[in-house]
C-alpha positions as semicolon CSV with decimal commas, in nm:
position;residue;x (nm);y (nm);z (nm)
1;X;-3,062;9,455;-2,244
2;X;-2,776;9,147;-2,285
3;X;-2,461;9,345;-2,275
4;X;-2,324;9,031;-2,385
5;X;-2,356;9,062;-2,741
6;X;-2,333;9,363;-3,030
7;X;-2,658;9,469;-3,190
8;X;-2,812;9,645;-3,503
9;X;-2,629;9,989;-3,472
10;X;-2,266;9,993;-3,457
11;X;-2,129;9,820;-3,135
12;X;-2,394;9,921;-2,870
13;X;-2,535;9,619;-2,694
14;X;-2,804;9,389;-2,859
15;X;-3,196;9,488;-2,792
16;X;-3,075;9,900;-2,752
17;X;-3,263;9,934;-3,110
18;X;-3,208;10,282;-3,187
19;X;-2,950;10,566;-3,120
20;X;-3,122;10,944;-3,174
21;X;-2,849;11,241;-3,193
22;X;-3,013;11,605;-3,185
23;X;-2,755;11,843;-3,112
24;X;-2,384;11,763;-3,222
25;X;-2,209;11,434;-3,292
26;X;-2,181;11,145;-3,078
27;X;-2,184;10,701;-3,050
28;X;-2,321;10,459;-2,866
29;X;-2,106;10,161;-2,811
30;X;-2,045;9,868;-2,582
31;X;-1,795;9,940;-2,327
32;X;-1,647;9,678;-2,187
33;X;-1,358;9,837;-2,021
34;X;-1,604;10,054;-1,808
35;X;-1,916;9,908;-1,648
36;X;-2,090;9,842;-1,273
37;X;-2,096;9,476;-1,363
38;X;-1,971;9,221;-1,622
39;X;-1,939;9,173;-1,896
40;X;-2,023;9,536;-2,039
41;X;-2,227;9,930;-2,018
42;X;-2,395;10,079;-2,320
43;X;-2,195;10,408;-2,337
44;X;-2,327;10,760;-2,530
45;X;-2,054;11,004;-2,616
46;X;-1,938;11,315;-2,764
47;X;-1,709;11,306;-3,074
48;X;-1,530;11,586;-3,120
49;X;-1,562;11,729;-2,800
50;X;-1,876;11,965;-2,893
51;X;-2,192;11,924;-2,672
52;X;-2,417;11,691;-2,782
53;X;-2,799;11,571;-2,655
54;X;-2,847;11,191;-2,743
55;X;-3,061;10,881;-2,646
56;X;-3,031;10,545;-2,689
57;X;-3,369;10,311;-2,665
58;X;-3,450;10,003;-2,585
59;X;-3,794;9,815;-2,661
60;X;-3,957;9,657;-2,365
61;X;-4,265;9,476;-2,502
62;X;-4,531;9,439;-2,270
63;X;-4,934;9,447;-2,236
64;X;-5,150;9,671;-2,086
65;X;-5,166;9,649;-1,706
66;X;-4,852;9,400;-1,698
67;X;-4,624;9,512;-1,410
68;X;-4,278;9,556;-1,506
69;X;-3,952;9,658;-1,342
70;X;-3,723;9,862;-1,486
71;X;-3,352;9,893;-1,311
72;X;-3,021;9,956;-1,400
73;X;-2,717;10,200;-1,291
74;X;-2,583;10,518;-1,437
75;X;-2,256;10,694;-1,444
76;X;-2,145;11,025;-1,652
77;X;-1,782;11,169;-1,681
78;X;-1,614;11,470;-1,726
79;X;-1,858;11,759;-1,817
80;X;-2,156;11,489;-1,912
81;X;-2,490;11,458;-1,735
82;X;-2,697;11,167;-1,795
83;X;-3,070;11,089;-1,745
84;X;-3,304;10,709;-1,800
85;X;-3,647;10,787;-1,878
86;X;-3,921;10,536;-1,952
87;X;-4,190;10,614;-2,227
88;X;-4,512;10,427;-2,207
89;X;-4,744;10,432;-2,525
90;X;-5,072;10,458;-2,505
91;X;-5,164;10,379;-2,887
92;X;-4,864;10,457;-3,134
93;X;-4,886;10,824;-3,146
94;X;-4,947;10,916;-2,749
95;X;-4,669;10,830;-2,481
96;X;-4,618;10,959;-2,151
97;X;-4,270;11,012;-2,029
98;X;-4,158;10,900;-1,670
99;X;-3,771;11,011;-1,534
100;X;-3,646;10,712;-1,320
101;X;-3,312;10,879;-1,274
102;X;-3,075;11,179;-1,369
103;X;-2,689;11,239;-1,242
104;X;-2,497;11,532;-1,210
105;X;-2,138;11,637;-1,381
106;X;-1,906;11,397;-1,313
107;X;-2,118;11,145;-1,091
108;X;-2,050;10,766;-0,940
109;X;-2,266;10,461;-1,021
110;X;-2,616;10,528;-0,939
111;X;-2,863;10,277;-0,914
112;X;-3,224;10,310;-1,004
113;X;-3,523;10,098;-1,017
114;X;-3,882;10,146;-1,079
């Protein structure tokens, strides 16, 4: 999505349309003091130090059979591990769930692309 500008939940970056926490407390935000290139990341952390399991999504639109590319880098700090998935629906109640990439504790930038 354009890290460029805020979008519809806090400060995360516009198109990243929703923000699910599950376990614990934690925000999504545009960081533009860490990133792998200009001019910002879309960052998911713990507040108040507790664990936490959260996702942020993003909507990519496209029809059946269109090829599509989905790529990006990854980074997690400190005791963090961090994971991109893509889900594909089928019809609005069935999706199948595809890991592109997942990073250890404390992990570099990590490029993916699928």
């Amino acid at each position: 999505g354009d890290m460029s500008e805020p979008g519809v939940f806090g400060d995360a970056p516009l198109a990243w349309d929703n923000f699910v926490v599950t376990q614990g407390k934690a925000r999504a935000f545009r960081d533009t003091k860490v990133f792998q290139s200009a001019p910002a990341s879309l960052c998911l952390v713990s507040e108040g130090g507790e664990p936490v399991v959260a996702n942020a999504f993003q909507s990519c639109p496209a029809s059946g059979g269109t090829p599509i590319t989905i790529r990006g880098r990854i980074k997690a700090d400190g005791e963090a591990k961090g994971g991109v998935a893509l889900r594909v629906y089928r019809t609005p109640t069935e999706a199948a769930t595809v890991l592109l990439k997942e990073t250890e504790i404390s992990s570099d930038w990590q490029e993916f692309s699928k």
